[in-house]
C-alpha positions in Angstrom: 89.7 93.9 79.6 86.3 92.3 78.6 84.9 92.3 82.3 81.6 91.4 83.6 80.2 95.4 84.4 78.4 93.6 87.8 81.5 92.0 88.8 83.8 95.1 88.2 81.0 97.7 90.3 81.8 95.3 93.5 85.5 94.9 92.6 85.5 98.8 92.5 83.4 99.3 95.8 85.3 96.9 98.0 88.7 97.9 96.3 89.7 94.4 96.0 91.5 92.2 93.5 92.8 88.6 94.2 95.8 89.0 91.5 98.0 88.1 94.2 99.9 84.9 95.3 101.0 83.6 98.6 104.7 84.6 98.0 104.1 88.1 97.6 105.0 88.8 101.4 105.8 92.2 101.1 102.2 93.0 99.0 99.2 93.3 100.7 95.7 94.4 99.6 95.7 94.5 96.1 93.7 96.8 94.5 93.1 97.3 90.7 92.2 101.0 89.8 92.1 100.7 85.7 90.3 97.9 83.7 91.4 98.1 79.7 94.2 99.2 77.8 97.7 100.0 78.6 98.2 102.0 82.0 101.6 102.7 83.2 103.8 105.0 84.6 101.7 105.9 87.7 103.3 108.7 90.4 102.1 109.8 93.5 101.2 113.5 94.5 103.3 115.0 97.3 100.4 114.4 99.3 99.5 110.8 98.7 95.9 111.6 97.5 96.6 111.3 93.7 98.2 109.6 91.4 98.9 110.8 87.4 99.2 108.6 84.8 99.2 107.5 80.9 96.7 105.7 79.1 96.0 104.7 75.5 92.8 103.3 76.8 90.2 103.1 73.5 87.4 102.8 75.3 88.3 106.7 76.0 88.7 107.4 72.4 92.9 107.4 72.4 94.6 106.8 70.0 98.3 106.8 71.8 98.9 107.3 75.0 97.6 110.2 76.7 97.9 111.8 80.7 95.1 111.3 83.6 94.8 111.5 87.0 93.0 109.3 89.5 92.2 110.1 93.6 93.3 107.0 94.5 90.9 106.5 97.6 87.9 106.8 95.4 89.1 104.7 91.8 86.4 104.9 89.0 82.9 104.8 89.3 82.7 101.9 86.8 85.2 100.3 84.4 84.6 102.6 81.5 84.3 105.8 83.8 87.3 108.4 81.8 89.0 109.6 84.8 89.9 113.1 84.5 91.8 114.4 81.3 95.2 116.4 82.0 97.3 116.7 78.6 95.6 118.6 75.4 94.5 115.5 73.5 97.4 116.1 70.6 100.2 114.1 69.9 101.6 111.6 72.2 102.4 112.3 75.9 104.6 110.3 78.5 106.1 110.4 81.9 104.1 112.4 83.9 104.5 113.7 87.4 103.1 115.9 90.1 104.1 119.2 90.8 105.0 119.8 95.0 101.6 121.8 95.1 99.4 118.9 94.2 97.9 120.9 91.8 99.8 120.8 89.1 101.0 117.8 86.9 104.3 117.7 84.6 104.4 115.7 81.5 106.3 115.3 78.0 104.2 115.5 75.0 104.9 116.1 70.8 101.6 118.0 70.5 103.6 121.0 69.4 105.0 118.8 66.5 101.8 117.9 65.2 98.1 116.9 66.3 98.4 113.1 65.3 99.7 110.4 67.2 103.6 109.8 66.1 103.7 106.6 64.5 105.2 103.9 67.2 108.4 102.3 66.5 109.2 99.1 64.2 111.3 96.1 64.8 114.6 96.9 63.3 117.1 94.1 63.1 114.6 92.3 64.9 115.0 93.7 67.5 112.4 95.5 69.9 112.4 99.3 70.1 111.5 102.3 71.9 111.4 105.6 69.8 112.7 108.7 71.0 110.5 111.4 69.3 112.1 114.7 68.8 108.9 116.7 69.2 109.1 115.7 73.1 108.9 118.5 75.1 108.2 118.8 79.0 105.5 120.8 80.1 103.1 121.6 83.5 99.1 121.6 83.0 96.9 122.7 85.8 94.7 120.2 87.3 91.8 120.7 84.6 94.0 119.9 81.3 95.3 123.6 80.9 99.4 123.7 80.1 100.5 126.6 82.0 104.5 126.4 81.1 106.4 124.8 78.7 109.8 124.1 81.0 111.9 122.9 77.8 112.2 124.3 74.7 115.8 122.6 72.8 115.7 121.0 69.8 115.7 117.1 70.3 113.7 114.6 72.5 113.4 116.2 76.3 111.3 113.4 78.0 111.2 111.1 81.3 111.2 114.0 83.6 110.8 113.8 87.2 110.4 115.5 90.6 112.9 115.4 93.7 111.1 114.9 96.8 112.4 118.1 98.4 110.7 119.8 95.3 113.3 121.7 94.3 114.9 119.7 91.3 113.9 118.1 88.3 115.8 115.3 86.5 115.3 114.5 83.4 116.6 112.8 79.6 117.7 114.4 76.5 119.4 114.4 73.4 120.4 117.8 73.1 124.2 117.2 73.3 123.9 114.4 71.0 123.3 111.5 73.3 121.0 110.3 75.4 122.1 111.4 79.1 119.9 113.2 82.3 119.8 116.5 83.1 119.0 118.5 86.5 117.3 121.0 86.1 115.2 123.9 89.0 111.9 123.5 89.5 110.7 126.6 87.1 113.2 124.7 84.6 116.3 127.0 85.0 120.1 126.0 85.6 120.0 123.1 83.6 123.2 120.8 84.1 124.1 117.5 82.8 125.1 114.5 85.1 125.2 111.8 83.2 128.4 111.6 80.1 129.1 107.9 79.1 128.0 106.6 75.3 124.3 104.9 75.9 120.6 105.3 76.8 120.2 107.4 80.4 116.6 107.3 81.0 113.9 106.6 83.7 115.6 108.2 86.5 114.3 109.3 90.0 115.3 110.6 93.3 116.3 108.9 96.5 113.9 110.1 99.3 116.3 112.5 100.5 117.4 113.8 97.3 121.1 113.4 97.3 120.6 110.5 94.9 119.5 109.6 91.7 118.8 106.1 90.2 118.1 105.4 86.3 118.4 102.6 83.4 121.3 102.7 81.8 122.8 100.3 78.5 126.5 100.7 78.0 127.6 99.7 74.4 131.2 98.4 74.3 132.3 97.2 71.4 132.8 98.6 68.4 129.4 96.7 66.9 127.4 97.6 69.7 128.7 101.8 69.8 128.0 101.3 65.7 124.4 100.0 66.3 123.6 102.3 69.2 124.9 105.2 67.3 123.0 104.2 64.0 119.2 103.9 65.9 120.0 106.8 67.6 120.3 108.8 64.8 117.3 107.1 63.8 115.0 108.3 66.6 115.4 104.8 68.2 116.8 102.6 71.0 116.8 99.3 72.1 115.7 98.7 75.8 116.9 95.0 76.3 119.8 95.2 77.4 120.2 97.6 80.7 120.9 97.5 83.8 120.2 100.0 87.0 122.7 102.5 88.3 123.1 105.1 91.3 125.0 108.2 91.6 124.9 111.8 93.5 122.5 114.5 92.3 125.5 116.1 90.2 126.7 113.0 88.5 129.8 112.1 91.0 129.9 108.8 92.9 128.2 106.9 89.6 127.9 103.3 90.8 126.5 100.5 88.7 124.0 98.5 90.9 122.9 95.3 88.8 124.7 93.2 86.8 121.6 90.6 85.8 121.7 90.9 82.3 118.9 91.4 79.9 116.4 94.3 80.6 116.6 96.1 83.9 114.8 98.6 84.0 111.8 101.3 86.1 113.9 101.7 89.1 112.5 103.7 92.2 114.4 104.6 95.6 112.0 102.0 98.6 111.0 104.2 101.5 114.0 104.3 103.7 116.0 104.6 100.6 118.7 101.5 101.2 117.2 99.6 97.8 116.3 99.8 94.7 112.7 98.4 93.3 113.0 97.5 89.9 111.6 95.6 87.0 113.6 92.3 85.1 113.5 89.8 82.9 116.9 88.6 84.1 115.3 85.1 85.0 113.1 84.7 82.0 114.1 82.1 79.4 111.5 83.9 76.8 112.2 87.6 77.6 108.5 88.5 78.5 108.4 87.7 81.1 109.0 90.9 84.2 108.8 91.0 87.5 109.6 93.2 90.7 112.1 92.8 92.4 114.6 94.8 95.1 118.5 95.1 95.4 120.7 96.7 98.1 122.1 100.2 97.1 126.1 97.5 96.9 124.2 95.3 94.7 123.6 92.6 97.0 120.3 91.1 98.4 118.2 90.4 94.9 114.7 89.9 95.9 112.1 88.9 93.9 108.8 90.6 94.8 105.9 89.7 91.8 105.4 86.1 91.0 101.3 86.8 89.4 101.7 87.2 85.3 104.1 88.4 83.2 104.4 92.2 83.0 104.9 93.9 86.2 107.0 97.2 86.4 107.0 100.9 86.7 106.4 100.6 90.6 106.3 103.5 92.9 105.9 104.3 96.5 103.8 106.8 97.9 105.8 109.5 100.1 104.6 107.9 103.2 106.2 104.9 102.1 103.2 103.1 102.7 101.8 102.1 99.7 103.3 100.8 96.7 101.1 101.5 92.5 102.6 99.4 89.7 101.4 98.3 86.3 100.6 94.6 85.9 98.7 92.0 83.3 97.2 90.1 86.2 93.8 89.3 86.6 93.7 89.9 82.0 91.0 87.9 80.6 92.3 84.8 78.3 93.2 86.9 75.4 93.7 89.8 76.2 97.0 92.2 76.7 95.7 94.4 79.0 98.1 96.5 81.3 96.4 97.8 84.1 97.2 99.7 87.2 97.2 98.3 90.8 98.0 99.4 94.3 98.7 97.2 97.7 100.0 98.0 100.9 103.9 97.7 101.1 105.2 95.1 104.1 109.2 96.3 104.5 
């Protein structure tokens, strides 16, 4: 984002953004904590202080997206400050996530595949596409960029990994068994199991406060064109995200319950603090696609809500495990121009 530095110093030092419109009630105090780039997929620590994320950010010499980690009561110095560096610098990395002893950050990367950045997917079909890299594996790094344990080690993508609040569990996406379906797995990454078993994309998926529950993106094709197409990208190292929608089930599969039924993309779905909704990302309402917003659903799949009304990209959201605050990755506030995906955290209003 092409920012005046001046401008972005008092920004920074009164941690204060006016991205924000009237009719987001349940947002308040704004705060941006990343100015250029794409920034997404930010997570709390167990202990609220810090948050990890991924950044292709090249004013920090990336070339694809690489993991950071942010205290979010202090932010960055100034807007090209390179907050502190967690993954090795090779490959690609994704879906990061903090260990229960705050010191320690999980994360999927293809460094082991090769140095270089994977190439990112083309339009196939015309259609847009996610790529599903089979050099993914999931690892943990200490706070200071060193990876201490490499928790998967099967051939095939193993990506999208996340932490149960109780810190016991980790859920995560692979294609091992041919699809692409979650796995549970201990914390040290023993006893892995497989929950989910239907023909699609499982992916995304985190757990309910308590952690009984799990909630993830799901596409379910159905006829025979759509299982042919599915089953053609797949084998391609490819999927295509628009056309999901958000499910629920028990921590060992049972109970599986689809929750929306919008249409289009549904998709970054997190438990909300008392764990009776789902947030979640849509372009359900958009006549153009690009067009996502926030919004919130009861666990029967009643009560849509929509949360975001500023720009046009707002998703990944998370709550902190206070359930006080609420970090999501938005375009607001982006120059004319520019594409910008930033990182910003308000003050949740239940």
């Amino acid at each position: 984002m092409k920012i005046n530095i001046l401008v972005a110093i008092l920004l920074l030092s009164v941690g204060y953004t006016t991205a924000q419109t009237p009719d987001e009630k349940h947002l308040k105090n704004i705060k941006q904590l990343t100015f250029g780039g794409d920034n997404a997929e930010a997570y709390f620590s167990f202990n609220n202080q810090y948050v990890s994320f991924q950044s292709n950010n090249p004013k920090w010499g990336l070339q694809c997206d690489q993991i950071f980690y942010l205290d979010v009561n202090k932010g960055l110095k100034n807007p090209d400050e390179r907050p502190p560096f967690i993954s090795t610098g090779k490959g690609r990395t994704t879906c990061s996530y903090f260990m229960p002893d705050n010191k320690h950050i999980l994360f999927a990367s293809t460094h082991l595949g090769s140095d270089s950045c994977p190439p990112p997917a083309k339009p196939y079909l015309n259609k847009y596409l996610w790529a599903i890299y089979d050099t993914y594996d999931i690892f943990v790094s200490d706070m200071k960029g060193k990876v201490v344990k490499q928790l998967t080690t099967e051939k095939g993508y193993d990506a999208e990994a996340t932490i149960s609040p109780k810190g016991d569990k980790i859920v995560f996406t692979s294609t091992r068994d041919g699809d692409l379906d979650l796995y549970i797995m201990d914390i040290d990454g023993k006893n892995v199991k497989r929950i989910t078993n239907e023909l699609g994309y499982d992916g995304g998926a985190f757990f309910s406060p308590d952690g009984k529950k799990l909630v993830f993106r799901a596409s379910r094709p159905k006829s025979p064109e759509e299982i042919a197409e599915y089953k053609k990208l797949l084998s391609m190292g490819l999927v295509a995200p628009t056309d999901m929608e958000i499910y629920v089930c028990n921590v060992d599969g049972s109970d599986l319950k689809q929750i929306t039924k919008l249409g289009k993309a549904n998709w970054a779905p997190y438990f909300t603090p008392k764990g009776d909704k789902i947030i979640f990302s849509s372009n359900h309402h958009s006549q153009r696609g690009y067009d996502f917003q926030l919004y919130t659903i009861n666990l029967d799949g009643t009560g849509v809500e929509r949360i975001t009304n500023n720009s046009i990209f707002n998703a990944f959201p998370m709550f902190s495990y206070d359930g006080k605050k609420l970090i999501f990755s938005s375009n607001r506030g982006n120059a004319p121009g520019s594409r910008d995906t930033n990182l910003f955290i308000a003050d949740w209003v239940d």
